[in-house]
Phi, psi and omega in degrees: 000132185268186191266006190275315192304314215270327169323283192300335172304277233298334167337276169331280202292006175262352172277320179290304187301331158304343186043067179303165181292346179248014187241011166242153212272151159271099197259352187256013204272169169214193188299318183319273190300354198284329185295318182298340186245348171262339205215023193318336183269324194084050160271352195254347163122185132310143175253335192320130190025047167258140171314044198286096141332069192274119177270154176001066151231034175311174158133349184081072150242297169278307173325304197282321191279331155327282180355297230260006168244022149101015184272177199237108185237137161271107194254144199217133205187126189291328199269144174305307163315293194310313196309321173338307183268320173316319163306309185298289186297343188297312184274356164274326189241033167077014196251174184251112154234128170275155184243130163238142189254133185185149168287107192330301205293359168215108171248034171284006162273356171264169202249139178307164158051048161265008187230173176268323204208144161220128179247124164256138097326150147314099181213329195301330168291003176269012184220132183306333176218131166325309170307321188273342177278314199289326156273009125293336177293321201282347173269338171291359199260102176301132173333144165081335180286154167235148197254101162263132156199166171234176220194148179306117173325139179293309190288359173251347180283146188098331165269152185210144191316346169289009185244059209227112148283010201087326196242307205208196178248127230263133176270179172181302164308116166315141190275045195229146202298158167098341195270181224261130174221125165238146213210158188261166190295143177276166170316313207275312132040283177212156167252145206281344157247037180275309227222150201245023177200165170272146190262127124354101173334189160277138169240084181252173193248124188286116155253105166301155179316319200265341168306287210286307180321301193288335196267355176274302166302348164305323206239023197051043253211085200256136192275118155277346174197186186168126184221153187252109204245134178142289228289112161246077186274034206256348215234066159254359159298312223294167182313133173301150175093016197247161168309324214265325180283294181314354181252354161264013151279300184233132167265128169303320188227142164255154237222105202234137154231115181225173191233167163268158154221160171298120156340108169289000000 
């Protein structure tokens, strides 16, 4: 285990125990809302006995709504904790979800062309490079399967509305893949009196634009959607320095829909 790896558990597992916003279980869903909030366009299809791969995505978030649409879901997740609410929704709605504790960057406990859909949560930036998840992914991954995941806007990491200078939001962090950017968590996150220690920021990794395009086409790997996620351009009155105006200035994350195709 490397320092990235044990950064992100210690990390993790204190956001759980704070009980962050990406660390509660979704306990109200039924199929309706779970397809409206997990799949609303229909990209992923029927799920009904399909193989879904949740990479380091833990928390009973996705997993539960995989579930209730019938799908055979792996929730695969470094933290101990997060697998914890996976377990927790699995035994609130009678459903089987398996949990494996693991580093994204090694999926060698899976067998090859064992899944239909890997699904990414916001994860890919806790690790320096893109390319070694996208080629573990692409061998667990079935011909024809799709690879969702979403990822810090390249040209926005690292910002966040505390970096609002009076006129604008401050570029700062070198434009170079791998590197290291850390930041404090914003206020919508956890509430700060929630918690008996200080959590450690995100310790994230920049992926250029050109990393994830090339490193997907590397790997065979045809982009089926790319979405901008984040841009609330209904709220560009609201106070400069706030979460609703920086995201009506920038969308923070993009959005990856990709399919596999056969190694020519």
């Amino acid at each position: 285990m490397d320092e990235v790896a044990r950064y992100n558990i210690e990390r993790w597992e204190t956001l759980v125990q704070a009980n962050a916003l990406f660390t509660r279980p979704k306990l109200e869903l039924d199929t309706e809302s779970a397809r409206e909030w997990l799949d609303s366009d229909g990209m992923f299809g029927d799920l009904h006995d399909k193989d879904v791969l949740l990479l380091a995505g833990g928390g009973g978030q996705q997993s539960a709504a995989f579930a209730l649409l019938g799908a055979r879901v792996t929730a695969f997740d470094l933290s101990e904790g997060q697998l914890a609410r996976d377990q927790q929704v699995a035994a609130h709605y009678g459903l089987t979800i398996a949990t494996q504790q693991g580093d994204m960057r090694d999926l060698s406990v899976f067998a090859d062309n064992t899944f239909d859909l890997v699904y990414q949560p916001y994860s890919l930036n806790f690790v320096p490079d893109a390319r070694v998840v996208f080629a573990q992914v692409a061998r667990v991954l079935r011909p024809g399967g799709i690879y969702y995941f979403m990822c810090a806007n390249p040209f926005a990491a690292g910002l966040t509305e505390g970096t609002w200078n009076g006129e604008g939001y401050t570029l700062k962090n070198p434009y170079e893949q791998g590197a290291k950017i850390i930041y404090e968590d914003p206020d919508w996150v956890y509430k700060r009196d929630n918690v008996d220690k200080s959590i450690p920021g995100p310790q994230e990794f920049r992926q250029t634009l050109s990393t994830l395009l090339n490193g997907l086409l590397q790997q065979h790997f045809k982009l089926l959607r790319l979405e901008e996620v984040g841009a609330v351009e209904a709220n560009i009155q609201a106070e400069p320095g706030t979460w609703d105006h920086f995201t009506a200035i920038i969308p923070p994350w993009l959005a990856f829909w990709t399919t596999k195709e056969s190694a020519h």
